[in-house]
C-alpha positions in Angstrom: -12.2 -20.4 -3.3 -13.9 -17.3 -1.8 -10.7 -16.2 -0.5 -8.5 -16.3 -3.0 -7.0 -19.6 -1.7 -8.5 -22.0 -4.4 -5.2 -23.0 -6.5 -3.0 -25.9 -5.5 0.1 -24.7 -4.3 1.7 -26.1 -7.5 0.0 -23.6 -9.2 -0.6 -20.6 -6.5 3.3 -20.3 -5.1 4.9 -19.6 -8.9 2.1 -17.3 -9.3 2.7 -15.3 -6.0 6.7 -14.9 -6.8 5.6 -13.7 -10.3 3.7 -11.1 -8.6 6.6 -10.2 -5.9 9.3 -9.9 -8.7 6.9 -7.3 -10.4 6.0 -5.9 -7.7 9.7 -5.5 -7.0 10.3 -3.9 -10.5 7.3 -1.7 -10.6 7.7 -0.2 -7.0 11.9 -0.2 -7.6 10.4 2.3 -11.1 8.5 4.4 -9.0 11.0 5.5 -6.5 14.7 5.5 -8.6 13.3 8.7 -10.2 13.2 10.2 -6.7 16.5 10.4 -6.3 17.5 11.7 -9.9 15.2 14.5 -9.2 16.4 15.7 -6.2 13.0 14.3 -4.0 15.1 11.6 -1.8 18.6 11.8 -0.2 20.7 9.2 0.2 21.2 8.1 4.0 24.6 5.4 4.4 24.7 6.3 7.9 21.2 4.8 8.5 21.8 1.6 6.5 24.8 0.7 8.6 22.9 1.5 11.4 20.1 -1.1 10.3 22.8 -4.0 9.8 23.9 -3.5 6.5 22.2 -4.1 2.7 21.1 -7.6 3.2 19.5 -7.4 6.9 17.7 -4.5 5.5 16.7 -6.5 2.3 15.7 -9.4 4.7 13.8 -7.6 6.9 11.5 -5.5 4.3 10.8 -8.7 2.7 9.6 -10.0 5.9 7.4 -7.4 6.4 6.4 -7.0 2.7 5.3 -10.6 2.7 3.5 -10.3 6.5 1.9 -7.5 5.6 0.4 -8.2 2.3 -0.7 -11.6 3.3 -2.6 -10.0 6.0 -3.6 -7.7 4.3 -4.7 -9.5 0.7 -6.9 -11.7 2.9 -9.4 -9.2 4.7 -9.6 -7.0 1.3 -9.3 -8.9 -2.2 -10.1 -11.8 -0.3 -12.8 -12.1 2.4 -14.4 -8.6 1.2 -13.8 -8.5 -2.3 -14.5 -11.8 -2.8 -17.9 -12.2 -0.9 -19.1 -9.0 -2.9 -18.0 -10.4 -6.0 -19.7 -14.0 -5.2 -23.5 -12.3 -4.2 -22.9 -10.3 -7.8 -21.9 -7.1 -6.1 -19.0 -7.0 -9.0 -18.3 -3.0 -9.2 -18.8 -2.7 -5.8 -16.4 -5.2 -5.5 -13.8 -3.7 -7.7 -14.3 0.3 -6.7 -15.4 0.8 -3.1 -12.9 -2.0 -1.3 -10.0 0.0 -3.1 -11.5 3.1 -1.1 -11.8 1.2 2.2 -8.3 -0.2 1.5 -6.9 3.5 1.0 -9.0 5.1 4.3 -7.4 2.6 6.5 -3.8 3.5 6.0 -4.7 7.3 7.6 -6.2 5.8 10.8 -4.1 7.1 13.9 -4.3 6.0 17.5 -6.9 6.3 19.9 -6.9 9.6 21.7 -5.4 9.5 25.3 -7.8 10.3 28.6 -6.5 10.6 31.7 -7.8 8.1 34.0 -8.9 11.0 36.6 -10.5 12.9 33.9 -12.9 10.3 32.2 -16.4 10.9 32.1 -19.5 9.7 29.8 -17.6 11.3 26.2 -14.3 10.5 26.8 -15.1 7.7 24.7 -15.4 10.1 21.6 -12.3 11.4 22.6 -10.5 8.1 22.5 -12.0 7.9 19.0 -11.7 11.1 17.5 -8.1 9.6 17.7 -7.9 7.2 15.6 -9.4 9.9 12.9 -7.1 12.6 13.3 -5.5 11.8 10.0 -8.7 13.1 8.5 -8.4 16.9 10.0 -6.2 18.0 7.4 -8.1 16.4 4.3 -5.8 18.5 1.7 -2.7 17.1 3.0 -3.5 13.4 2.5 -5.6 13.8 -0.7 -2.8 13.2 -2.6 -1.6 10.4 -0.6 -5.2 9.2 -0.9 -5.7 9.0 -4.0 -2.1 7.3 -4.6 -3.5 4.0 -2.4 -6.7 4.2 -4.4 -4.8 3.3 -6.9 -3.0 0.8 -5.8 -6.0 -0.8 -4.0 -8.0 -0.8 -7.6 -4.8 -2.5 -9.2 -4.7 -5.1 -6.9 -9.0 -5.5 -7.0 -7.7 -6.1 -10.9 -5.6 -8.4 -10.5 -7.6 -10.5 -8.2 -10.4 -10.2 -10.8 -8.1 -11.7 -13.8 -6.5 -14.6 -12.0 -9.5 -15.2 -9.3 -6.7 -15.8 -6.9 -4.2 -13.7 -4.2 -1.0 -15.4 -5.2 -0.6 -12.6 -7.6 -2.0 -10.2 -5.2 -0.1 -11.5 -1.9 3.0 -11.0 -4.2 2.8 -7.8 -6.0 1.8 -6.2 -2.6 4.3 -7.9 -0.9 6.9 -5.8 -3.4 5.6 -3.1 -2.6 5.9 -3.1 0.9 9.2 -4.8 0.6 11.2 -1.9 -1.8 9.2 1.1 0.2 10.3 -0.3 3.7 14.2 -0.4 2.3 13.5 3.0 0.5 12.9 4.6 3.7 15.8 2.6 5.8 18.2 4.3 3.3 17.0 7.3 2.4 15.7 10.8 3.4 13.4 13.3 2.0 15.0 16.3 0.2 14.2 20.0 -0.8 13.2 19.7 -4.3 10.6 22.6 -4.5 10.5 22.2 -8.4 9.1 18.2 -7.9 7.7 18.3 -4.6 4.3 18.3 -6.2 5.0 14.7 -7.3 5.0 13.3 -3.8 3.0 15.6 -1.5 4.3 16.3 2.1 2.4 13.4 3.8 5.2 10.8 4.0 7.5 11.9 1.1 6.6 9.0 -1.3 2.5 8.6 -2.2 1.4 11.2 -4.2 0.9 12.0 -7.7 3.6 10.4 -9.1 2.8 7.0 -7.3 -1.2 7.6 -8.1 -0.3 7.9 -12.3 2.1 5.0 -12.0 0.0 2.9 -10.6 -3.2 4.4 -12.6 -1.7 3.8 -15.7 -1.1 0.4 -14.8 -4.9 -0.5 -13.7 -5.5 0.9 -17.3 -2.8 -1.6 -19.0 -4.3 -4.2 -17.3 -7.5 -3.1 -17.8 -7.4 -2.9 -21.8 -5.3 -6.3 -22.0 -8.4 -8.0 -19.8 -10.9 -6.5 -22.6 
């Protein structure tokens, strides 16, 4: 129950492919106006490359579905549900979504040569995993974006007390950005560019309202 695993699968399976198909739609909203202005490039060459249309399809729903379950369980479920059982309830809701978001910019641990390790090389080794962080501008964007995100799925966690919904909308997410990058490229748009920051050509501003304006929705409909 603390987990979000408290419905019979009767119940928690229809739930979760409500959430994937809009997840689906919502993410497939969010990046179709990339292309019509000018932000993505198409890339056929890359698709064939991958195995066509439907291995791509396959294998970003495999992934979608891996990593949100993953996923879904260590955040809206073993963290934000704990919090939200000991009373912790805006904790719950508005610090995990920041934990969620921080995560996503950790690198890999810095590399030591053997012959050149001594008593701080573990620092070095760990300064690593934060070199995201060095250039705080160029991610604040991309930042803020996942915030979002994070808080909308926090929400809907909150409303159903369950992750079907959750393991599926992220799931959608994941799946649609893993074949938007598999067949396409980012473009010169200097005009938009502001919409999806340089970090990985997709979070940004645009993603961050999308997604804002969604917590909002579903934040008035819950009142």
């Amino acid at each position: 129950e603390v987990l979000g695993y408290g419905q019979p699968p009767r119940a928690f399976l229809p739930q979760m492919l409500a959430g994937l198909v809009a997840g689906l739609v919502l993410m497939a909203i969010a990046v179709v106006p990339l292309f019509a202005l000018g932000l993505r490039d198409w890339n056929p060459a890359k698709l064939a490359s991958a195995g066509g249309p439907l291995a791509v399809a396959l294998k970003g729903l495999g992934s979608g579905l891996l990593v949100a379950l993953i996923e879904e369980t260590f955040f809206r479920g073993a963290m934000q549900g704990a919090l939200e059982r000991q009373g912790a309830r805006r904790l719950a809701l508005f610090a995990i979504p920041a934990l969620y978001a921080a995560v996503h910019f950790l690198g890999r641990a810095g590399v030591v040569p053997y012959e050149a390790v001594t008593a701080s090389s573990g620092f070095i080794a760990l300064a690593g995993f934060f070199d995201g962080y060095a250039q705080p501008l160029r991610i604040a964007d991309a930042f803020v974006a996942l915030y979002c995100v994070g808080l909308l799925l926090a929400l809907v966690r909150r409303r159903w007390n369950s992750l079907a919904a959750c393991i599926g909308l992220h799931a959608g997410f994941v799946a649609v950005i893993s074949v938007f990058r598999k067949i396409s490229l980012p473009a010169q748009s200097p005009q938009w560019s502001f919409l999806v920051g340089d970090y990985d050509g997709l979070l940004g501003l645009w993603i961050a309202l999308l997604t804002a304006a969604c917590c909002l929705a579903l934040w008035l409909r819950r009142a």
